[in-house]
Each structure stands twice: as structure tokens, then as C-alpha cells.
RODO-2510 file (C-alpha; in nm, 4 decimals, decimal comma):
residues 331
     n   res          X          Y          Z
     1     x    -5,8534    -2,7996     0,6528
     2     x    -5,5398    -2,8069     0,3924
     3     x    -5,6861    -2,4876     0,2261
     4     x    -5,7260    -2,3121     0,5701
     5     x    -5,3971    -2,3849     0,6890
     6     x    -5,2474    -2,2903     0,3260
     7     x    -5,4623    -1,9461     0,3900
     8     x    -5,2796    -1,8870     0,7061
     9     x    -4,9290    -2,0016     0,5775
    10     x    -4,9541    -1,7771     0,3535
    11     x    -5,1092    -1,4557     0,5406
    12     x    -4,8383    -1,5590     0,7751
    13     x    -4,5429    -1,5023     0,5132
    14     x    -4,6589    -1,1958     0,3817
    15     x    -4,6515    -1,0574     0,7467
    16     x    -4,3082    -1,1717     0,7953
    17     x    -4,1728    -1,0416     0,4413
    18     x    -4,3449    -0,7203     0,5233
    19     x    -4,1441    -0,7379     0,8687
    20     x    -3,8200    -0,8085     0,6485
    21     x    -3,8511    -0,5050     0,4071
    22     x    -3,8753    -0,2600     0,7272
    23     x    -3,5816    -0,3769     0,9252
    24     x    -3,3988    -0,4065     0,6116
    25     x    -3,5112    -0,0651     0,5575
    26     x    -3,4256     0,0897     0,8852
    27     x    -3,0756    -0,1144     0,8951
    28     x    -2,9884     0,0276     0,5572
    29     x    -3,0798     0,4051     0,7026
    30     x    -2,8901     0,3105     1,0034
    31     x    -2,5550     0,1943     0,7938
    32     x    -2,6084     0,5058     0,5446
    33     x    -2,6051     0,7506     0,8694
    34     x    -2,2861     0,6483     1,0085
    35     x    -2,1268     0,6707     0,6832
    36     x    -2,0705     0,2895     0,6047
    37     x    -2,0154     0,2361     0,2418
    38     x    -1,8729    -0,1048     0,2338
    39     x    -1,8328    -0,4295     0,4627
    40     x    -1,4551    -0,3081     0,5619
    41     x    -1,4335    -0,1284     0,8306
    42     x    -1,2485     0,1820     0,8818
    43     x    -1,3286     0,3479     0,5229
    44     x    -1,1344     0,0905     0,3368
    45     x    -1,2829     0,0312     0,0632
    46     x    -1,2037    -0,0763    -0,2737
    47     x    -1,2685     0,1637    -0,5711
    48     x    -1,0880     0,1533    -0,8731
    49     x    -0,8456    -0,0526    -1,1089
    50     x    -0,4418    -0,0602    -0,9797
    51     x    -0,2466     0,2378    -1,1555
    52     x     0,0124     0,1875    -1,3530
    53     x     0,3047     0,4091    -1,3332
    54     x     0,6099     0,5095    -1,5026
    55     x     1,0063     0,5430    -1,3638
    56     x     1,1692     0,8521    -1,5006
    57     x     1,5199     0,7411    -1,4632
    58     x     1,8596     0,9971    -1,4598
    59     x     1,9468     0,8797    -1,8078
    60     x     1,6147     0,9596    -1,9868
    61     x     1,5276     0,6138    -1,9641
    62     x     1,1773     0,5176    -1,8989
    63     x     0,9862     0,2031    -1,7784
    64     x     0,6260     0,1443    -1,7287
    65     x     0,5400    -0,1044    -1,4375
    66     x     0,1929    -0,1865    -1,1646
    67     x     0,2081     0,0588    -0,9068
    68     x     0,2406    -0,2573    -0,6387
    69     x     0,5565    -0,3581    -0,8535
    70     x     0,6667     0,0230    -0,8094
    71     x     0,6251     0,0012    -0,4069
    72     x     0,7972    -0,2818    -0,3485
    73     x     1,1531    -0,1678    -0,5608
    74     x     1,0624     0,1790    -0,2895
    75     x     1,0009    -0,0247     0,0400
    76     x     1,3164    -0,1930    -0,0986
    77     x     1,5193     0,0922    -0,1597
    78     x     1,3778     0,3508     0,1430
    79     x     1,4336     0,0131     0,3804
    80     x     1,6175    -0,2667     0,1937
    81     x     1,7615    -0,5039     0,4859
    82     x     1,9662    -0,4517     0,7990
    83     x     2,3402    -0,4185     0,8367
    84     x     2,4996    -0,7859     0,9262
    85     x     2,5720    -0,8134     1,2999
    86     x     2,8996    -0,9631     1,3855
    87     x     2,9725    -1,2799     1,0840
    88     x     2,5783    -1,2977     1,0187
    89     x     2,4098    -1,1447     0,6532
    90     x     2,2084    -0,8939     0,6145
    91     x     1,8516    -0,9542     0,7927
    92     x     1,5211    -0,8286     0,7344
    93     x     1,3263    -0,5737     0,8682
    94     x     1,0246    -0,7113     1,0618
    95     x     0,7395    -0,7919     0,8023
    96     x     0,4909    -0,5160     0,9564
    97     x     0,7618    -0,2639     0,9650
    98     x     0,7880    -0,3304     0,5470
    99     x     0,3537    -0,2932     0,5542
   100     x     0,3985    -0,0092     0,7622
   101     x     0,6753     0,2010     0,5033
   102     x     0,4512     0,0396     0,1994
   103     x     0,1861     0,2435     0,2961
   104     x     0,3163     0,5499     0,2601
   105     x     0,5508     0,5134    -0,0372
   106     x     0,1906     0,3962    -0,1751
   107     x     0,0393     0,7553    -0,0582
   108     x     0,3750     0,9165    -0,1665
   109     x     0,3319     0,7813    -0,5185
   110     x    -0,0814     0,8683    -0,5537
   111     x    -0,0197     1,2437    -0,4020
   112     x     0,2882     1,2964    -0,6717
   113     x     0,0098     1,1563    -0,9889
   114     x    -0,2440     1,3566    -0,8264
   115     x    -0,0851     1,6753    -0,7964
   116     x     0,1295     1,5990    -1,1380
   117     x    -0,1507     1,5216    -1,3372
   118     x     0,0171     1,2315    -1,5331
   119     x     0,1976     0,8780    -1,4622
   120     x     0,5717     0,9471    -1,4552
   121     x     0,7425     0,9311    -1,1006
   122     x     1,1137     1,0158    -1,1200
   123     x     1,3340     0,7160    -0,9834
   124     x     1,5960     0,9246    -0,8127
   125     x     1,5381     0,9744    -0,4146
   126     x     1,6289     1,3541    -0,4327
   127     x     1,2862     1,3866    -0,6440
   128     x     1,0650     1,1448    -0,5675
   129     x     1,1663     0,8114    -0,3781
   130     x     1,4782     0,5966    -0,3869
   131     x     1,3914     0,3152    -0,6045
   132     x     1,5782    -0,0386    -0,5880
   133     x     1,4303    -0,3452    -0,7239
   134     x     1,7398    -0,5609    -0,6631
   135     x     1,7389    -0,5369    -0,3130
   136     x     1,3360    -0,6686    -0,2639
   137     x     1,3317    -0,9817    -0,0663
   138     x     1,0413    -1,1891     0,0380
   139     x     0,9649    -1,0041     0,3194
   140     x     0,9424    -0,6931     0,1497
   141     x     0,7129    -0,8358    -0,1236
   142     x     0,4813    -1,0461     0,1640
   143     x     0,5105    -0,6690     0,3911
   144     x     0,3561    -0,4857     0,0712
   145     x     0,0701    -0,7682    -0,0752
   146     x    -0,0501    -0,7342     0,3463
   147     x    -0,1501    -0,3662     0,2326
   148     x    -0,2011    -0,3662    -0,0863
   149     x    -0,3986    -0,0859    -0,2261
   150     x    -0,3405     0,1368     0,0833
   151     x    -0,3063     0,4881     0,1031
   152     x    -0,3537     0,7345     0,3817
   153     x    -0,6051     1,0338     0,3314
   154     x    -0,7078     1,2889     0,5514
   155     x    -1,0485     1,4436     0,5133
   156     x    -1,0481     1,2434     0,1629
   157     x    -0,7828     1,3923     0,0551
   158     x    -0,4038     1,1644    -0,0064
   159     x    -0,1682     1,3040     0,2205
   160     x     0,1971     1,3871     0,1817
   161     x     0,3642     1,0871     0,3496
   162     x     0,7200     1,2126     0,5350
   163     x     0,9060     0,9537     0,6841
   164     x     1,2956     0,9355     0,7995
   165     x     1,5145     0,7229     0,9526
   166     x     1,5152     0,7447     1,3225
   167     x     1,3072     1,0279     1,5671
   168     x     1,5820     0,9961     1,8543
   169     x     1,2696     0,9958     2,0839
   170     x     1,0137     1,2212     1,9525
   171     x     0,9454     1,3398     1,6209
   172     x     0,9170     1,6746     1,4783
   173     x     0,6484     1,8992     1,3107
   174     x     0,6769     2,0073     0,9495
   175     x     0,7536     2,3552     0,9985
   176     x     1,0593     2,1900     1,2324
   177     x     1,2057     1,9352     1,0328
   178     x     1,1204     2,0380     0,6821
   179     x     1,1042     2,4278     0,7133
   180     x     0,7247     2,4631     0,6064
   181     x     0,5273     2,7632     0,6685
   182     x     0,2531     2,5713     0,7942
   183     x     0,2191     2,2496     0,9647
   184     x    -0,0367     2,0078     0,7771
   185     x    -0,3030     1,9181     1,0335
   186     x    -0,2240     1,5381     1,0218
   187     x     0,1556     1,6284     1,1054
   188     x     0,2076     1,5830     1,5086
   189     x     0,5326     1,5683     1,6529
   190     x     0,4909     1,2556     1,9081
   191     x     0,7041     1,0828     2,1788
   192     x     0,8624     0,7389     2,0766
   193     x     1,0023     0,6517     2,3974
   194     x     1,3198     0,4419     2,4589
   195     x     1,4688     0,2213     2,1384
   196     x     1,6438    -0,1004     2,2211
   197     x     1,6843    -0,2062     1,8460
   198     x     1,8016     0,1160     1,7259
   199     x     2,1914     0,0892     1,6411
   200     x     2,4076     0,3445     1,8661
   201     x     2,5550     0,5430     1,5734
   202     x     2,1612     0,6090     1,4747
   203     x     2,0509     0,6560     1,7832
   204     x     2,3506     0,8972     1,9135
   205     x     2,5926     1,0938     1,6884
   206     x     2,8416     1,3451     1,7239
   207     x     3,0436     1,5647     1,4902
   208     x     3,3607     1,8052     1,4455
   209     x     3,4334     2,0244     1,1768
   210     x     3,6174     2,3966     1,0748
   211     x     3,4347     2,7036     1,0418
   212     x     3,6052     2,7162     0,7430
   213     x     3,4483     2,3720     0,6021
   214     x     3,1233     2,5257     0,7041
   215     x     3,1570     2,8468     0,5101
   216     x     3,2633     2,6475     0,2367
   217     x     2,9381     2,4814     0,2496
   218     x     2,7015     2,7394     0,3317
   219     x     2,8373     2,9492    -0,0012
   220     x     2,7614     2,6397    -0,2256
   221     x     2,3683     2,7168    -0,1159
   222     x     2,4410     3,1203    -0,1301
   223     x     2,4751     3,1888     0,2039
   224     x     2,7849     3,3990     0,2141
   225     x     2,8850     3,5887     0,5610
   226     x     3,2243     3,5818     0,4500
   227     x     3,4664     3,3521     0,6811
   228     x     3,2662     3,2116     0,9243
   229     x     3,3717     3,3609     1,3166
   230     x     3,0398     3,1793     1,5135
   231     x     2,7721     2,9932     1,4810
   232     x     2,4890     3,0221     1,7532
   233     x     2,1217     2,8200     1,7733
   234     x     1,8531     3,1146     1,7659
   235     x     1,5591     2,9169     1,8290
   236     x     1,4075     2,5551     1,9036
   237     x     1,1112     2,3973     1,7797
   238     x     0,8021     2,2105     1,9597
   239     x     1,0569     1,9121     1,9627
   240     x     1,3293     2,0792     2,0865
   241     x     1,4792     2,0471     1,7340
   242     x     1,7087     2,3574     1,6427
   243     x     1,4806     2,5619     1,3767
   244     x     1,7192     2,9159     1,3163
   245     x     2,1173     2,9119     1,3392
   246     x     2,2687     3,2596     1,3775
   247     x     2,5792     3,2967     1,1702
   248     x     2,8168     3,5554     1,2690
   249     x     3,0810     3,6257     0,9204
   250     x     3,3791     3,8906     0,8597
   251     x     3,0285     3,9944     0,6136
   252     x     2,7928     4,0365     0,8317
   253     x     2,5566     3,7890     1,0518
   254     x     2,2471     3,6011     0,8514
   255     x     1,9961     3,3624     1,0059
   256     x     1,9444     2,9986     0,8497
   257     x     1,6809     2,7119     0,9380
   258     x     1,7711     2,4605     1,0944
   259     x     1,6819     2,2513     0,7827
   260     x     1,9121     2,4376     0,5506
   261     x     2,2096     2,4093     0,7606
   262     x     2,1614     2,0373     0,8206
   263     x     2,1334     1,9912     0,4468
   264     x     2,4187     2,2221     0,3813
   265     x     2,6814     2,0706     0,5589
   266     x     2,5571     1,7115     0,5431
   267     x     2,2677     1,4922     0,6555
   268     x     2,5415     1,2172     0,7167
   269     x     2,7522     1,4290     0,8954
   270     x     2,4678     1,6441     1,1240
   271     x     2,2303     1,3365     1,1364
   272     x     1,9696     1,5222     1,3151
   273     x     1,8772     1,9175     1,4816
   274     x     1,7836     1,7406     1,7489
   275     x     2,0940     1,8759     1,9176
   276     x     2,1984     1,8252     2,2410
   277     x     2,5447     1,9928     2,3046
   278     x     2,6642     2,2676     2,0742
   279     x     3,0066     2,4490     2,1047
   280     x     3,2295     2,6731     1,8845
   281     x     3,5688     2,7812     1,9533
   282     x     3,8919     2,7819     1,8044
   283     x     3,8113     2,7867     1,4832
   284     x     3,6099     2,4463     1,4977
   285     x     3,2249     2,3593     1,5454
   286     x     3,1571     2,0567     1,7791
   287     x     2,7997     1,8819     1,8184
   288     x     2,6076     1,5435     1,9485
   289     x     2,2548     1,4950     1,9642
   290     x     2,0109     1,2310     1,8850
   291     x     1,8322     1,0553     1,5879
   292     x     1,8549     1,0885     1,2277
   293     x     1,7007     1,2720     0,9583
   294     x     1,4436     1,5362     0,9311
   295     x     1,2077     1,3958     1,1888
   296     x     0,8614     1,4358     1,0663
   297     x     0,6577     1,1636     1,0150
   298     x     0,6536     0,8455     1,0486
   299     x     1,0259     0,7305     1,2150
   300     x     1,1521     0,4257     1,0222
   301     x     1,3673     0,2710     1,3536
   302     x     1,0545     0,3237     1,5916
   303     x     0,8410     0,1233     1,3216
   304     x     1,0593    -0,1463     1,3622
   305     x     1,0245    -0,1602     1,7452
   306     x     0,6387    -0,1089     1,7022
   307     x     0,6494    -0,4007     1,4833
   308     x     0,8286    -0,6107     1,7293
   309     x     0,5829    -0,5906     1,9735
   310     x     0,2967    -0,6693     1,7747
   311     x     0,1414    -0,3401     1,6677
   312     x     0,0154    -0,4084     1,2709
   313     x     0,0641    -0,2238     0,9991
   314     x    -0,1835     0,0144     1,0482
   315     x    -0,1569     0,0930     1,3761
   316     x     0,2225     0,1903     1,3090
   317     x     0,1275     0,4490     1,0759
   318     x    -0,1833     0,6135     1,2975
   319     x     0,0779     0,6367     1,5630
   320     x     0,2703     0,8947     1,3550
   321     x    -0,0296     1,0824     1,1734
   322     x    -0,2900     1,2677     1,3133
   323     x    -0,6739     1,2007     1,2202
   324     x    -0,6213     1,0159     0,9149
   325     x    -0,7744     0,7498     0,7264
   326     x    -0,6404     0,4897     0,5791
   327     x    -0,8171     0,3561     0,2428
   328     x    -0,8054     0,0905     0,0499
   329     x    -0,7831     0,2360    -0,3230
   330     x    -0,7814    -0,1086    -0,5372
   331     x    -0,7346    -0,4823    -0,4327
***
């Protein structure tokens, strides 16, 4: 009886591990079919050793550092902390809002070694990124160990990760904002709705200044029309952003984007194109509009209120990108 039953036992168990292999079999075609090559979901999967990277600093100095250690002096110097309000100190930024920017001064960083070919990043923010290790706080450091090793691709591919300070409502396209000749197909422009956090000198601005300070400044870019007699907006973008000015000179009339003349007569002084009232006369220009910076991308201020109400990390990025992915690169 023993040997008969031990017969069975074991017929019985080779059934059953011959049941095993197939299922495994089939589960493992299943998992290769949809494209599963890891237990994360969402593509984010680990691949490869942290980078290290190295600051090209103004002086000539250089110095060598992680590329986590690199994000977090960025996050700290694209972010930092808010403005006191009132007799308070400065405050942070809401952890996931810190995630949120560490992502993409993370894919900022890999696109600008990938399409380099080497491991020097410039520290300065007119090259690369602004770059302030004195002002990282806890939060910043917790905000960029939550993603660590995060990058956003599209169609496997690192993208090029625009972000500014505040969209006044809805952000712009590339060829808007940034005067590209083609809009990457991960760049939407996207309503943010209504701010409540946003500070009113961010949110709304206005600004007065003499045709004559504005000839002065288109010159220093080579745009000479002789002394400025008008200034009129040509065309508007998807976003309603101002994308051609039409200036009329004792030289002749010449058209500039929208881009250039925010740039040449100050991105602190014409926060935005996203213009709402333009006028010229008497020798002066007058405008107000909304929001500040270029626009594409993701919008630092709305981050901030997307982090408030819970969104993660994640989630705050896909808002502002179209049809990407975001990996994991290295833990």
C-alpha cells in the first residue's frame, strides 16, 4: 500500500510540475507581449550605475560630483525657497513640487551628456541650469531621493525638459515661447486654470518704458530700425502668446519674435507675451498681461498648486508633457 500511494504521489507531482512549466510559460509570453520588462510599472526600470558629472564653472574651475548631488544644488537653485510673507522666513516649496522640478533638471542634465558626448555641464543658468548648493534644504534633498534616477523619455528617447516660472493660465508651445521651428511632439500648450498660491506680481504684471529705451535695446541684439516710432503685435500663438512684433523705425520697419523682444528688453521687465493690453503713444510703450517666463513646459507656480492638492510627482510632470515616459535610469 505505501509503495502504491508513493507511485501516485509521485505521478501526481509530475502532473502538477508539468502544469507549472506551461502557465509559467504562457504568463511569461503574456508579460513579454505587453512589453513588461521589470516588476515597476510604467517602464521604470532600473538600468545602469548613477553618472557622475562635472560643473564647468565661469572661472575655469571644475568639480566632479554624483549626478543626484548635481540635481539637488539645480532643484535648489531653479526653485530654492519662497519669499517670507509678512515677519515669517523663507518657506519651502511643497515636497512634490521639488520631485516634480527634480525630474526634469535630471532629464535636462542626461539630454545635455547625451547630445555632448562627455560629462561636463556648465554651472551658469544662461548655458545649462542655475546651480546653487547653498540654498538646498531638507525638502529639496527628501523632494529629489522620492525620484531618484528619473528622467522623462519619449519614444525612448530623453527629452528636452523646458520649464519656467509661472503659465498665467495656460502654457505655450515651443515654437511660441522659445521661437522653434518645430514643436517637439511631447510639447502641448495646456490650460492651468485659476492659481490661488501664485503671488500677484507673478501672476499679473505691467510695464512702461520709451521707445527710445527700446531701440536702445533692440540694437544691442542687431536689430536696428533706427529710432523707434511704433511697435505693433503681428501675430499670436496657439496660447494667445504674442509670436511677431512689427517695428516701425526712421530705418525702415523689421519683424521680431515674440521671444527676441521679450529677451531684448528684459524678462524681468516683460515677464511674459502673454499680453493682454498693448499701447504706444507719445513716445512711450505701455503693457500688462499675465504669467512669467517663456511658457513652455512644465509651469513651476502651477506645480506648486498641483502639489497642494495631492497630485505626486509624476503626475505633475505628465500634466505638462505629452505621451511621455518616465524611467527610472539607476536607483
Amino acid at each position: 500500500m505505501r509503495r502504491r500511494w508513493r507511485a501516485m504521489d509521485s505521478a501526481r507531482l509530475r502532473s502538477m510540475a508539468i502544469v507549472a512549466v506551461v502557465l509559467l510559460l504562457a504568463l511569461g509570453g503574456l508579460f513579454l507581449a505587453r512589453g513588461r520588462s521589470g516588476p515597476e510599472e510604467g517602464g521604470r526600470q532600473a538600468g545602469r550605475d548613477e553618472p557622475t558629472v562635472t560643473l564647468v564653472f565661469e572661472n575655469g574651475r571644475r568639480e566632479s560630483m554624483p549626478m543626484e548631488q548635481y540635481v539637488k544644488g539645480v532643484v535648489a537653485g531653479e526653485m530654492g525657497r519662497l519669499p517670507p510673507r509678512g515677519e515669517t522666513e523663507e518657506r519651502d516649496w511643497p515636497e512634490q513640487a521639488y520631485a516634480a522640478q527634480a525630474i526634469l533638471a535630471r532629464s535636462f542634465a542626461v539630454r545635455y551628456l547625451e547630445e555632448t558626448g562627455g560629462n561636463e555641464i556648465p554651472a551658469e543658468h544662461e548655458a545649462a541650469q542655475a546651480y546653487n548648493p547653498d540654498n538646498i534644504t531638507q525638502a529639496i534633498e527628501r523632494g529629489v531621493e522620492r525620484t531618484r534616477g528619473e528622467v522623462m523619455t519619449y519614444q525612448g528617447e530623453t527629452v528636452r525638459a523646458w520649464f519656467h516660472s509661472y503659465s498665467g493660465g495656460r502654457t505655450a508651445t515651443a515654437r511660441e515661447g522659445l521661437g522653434q521651428e518645430e514643436d517637439p511632439p511631447y510639447i502641448k500648450s495646456v490650460e492651468t486654470g485659476e492659481n490661488e498660491y501664485v503671488p500677484e506680481d507673478v501672476a499679473r504684471w505691467q510695464v512702461t518704458m520709451s521707445l527710445e529705451e527700446v531701440g536702445a535695446a533692440l540694437r544691442e541684439r542687431d536689430i536696428d530700425v533706427g529710432r523707434v516710432r511704433d511697435i505693433r503685435i503681428a501675430e499670436r500663438g496657439p496660447s494667445q502668446r504674442v509670436t511677431v512684433f512689427e517695428i516701425e523705425g526712421t530705418e525702415g520697419t523689421r519683424t521680431v519674435s515674440g521671444n527676441d523682444f521679450r529677451l531684448a528688453v528684459g524678462p524681468e521687465r516683460l515677464k511674459s507675451t502673454l499680453i493682454d493690453n498693448f499701447e504706444v503713444g507719445n513716445g512711450m510703450l505701455a503693457a500688462s498681461g499675465r504669467g512669467f517666463g517663456h511658457g513652455v513646459g512644465l509651469s513651476q507656480w502651477d506645480a506648486y498648486k498641483f502639489a497642494r492638492e495631492g497630485r505626486s510627482p509624476e503626475e505633475i510632470v505628465e500634466f505638462f508633457f505629452d505621451g511621455i515616459e518616465i524611467r527610472r535610469l539607476w536607483d
